[in-house]
C-alpha positions in Angstrom: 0.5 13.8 -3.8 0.8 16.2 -0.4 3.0 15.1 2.0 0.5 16.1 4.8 -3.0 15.0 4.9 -5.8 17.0 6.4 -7.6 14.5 9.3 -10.7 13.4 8.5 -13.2 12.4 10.8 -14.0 8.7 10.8 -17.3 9.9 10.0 -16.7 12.0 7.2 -13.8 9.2 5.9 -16.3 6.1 6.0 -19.0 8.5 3.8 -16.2 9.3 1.3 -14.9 4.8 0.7 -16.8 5.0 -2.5 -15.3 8.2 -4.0 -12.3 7.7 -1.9 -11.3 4.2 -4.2 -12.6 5.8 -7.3 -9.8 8.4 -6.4 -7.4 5.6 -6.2 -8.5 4.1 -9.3 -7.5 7.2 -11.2 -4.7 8.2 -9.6 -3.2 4.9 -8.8 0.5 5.3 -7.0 -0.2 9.3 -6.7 -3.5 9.5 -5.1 -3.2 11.3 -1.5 -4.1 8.8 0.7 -7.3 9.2 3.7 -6.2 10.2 6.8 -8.9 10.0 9.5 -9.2 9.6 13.6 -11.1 11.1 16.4 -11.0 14.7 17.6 -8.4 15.5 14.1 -5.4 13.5 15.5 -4.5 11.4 13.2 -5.3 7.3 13.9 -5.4 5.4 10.3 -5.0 5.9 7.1 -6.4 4.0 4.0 -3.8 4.3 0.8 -3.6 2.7 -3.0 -2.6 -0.5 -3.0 0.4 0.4 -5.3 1.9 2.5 -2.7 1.0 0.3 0.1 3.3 -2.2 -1.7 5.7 0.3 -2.6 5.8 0.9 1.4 5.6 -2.4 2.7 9.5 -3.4 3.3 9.4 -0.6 5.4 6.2 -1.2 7.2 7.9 -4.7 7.6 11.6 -3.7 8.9 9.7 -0.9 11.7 7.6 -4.0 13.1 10.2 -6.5 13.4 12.9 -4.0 14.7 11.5 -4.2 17.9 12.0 -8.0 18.2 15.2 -7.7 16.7 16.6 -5.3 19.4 15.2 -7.4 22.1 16.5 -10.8 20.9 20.1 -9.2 20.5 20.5 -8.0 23.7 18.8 -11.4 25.5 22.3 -12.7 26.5 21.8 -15.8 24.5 25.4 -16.6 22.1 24.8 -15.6 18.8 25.9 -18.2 16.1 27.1 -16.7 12.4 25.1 -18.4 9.5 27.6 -20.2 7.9 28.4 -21.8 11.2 24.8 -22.7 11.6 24.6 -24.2 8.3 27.4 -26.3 8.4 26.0 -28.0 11.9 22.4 -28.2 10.5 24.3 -30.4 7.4 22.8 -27.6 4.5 25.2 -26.8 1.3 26.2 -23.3 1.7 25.6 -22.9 -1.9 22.1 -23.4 -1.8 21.9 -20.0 0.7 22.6 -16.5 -1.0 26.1 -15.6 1.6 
């Protein structure tokens, strides 16, 4: 697998699906994924599932970062999780601390 993808057009991307999965099929985890978008900048990009997988806790910390930032500077008082626990009436050991 390159690093860097050549841009596809949509066009040319949506005619190669077919051979584009069969790729992934063979491949699996190591197949270059499809990079495609308008005028060659690149918009989306359609990757095996392993990788996407492989990917996703990061996917997952970049889109929530956002809110995190936002809720920790809201001026709101912070309460620590044990704390929390103990007033909701949980067992701490039933929470991995």
């Amino acid at each position: 697998m390159s690093i860097i993808q050549p841009v596809e057009p949509t066009s040319v991307a949506r005619a190669a699906l077919s051979e584009t999965l069969k790729r992934f099929r063979r491949e699996g985890l190591h197949a270059d994924p499809l990079v495609f978008g308008s005028h060659r900048r690149a918009e989306a990009v359609v990757m095996p599932w392993a990788l996407y997988e492989a990917v996703l806790p990061a996917i997952e910390d970049a889109q929530i970062a956002p809110v995190l930032r936002e809720r920790m500077h809201d001026g709101r008082e912070r309460v620590a999780l044990e704390e929390a626990i103990d007033e909701l009436g949980f067992d701490r050991s039933e929470f991995d601390l």
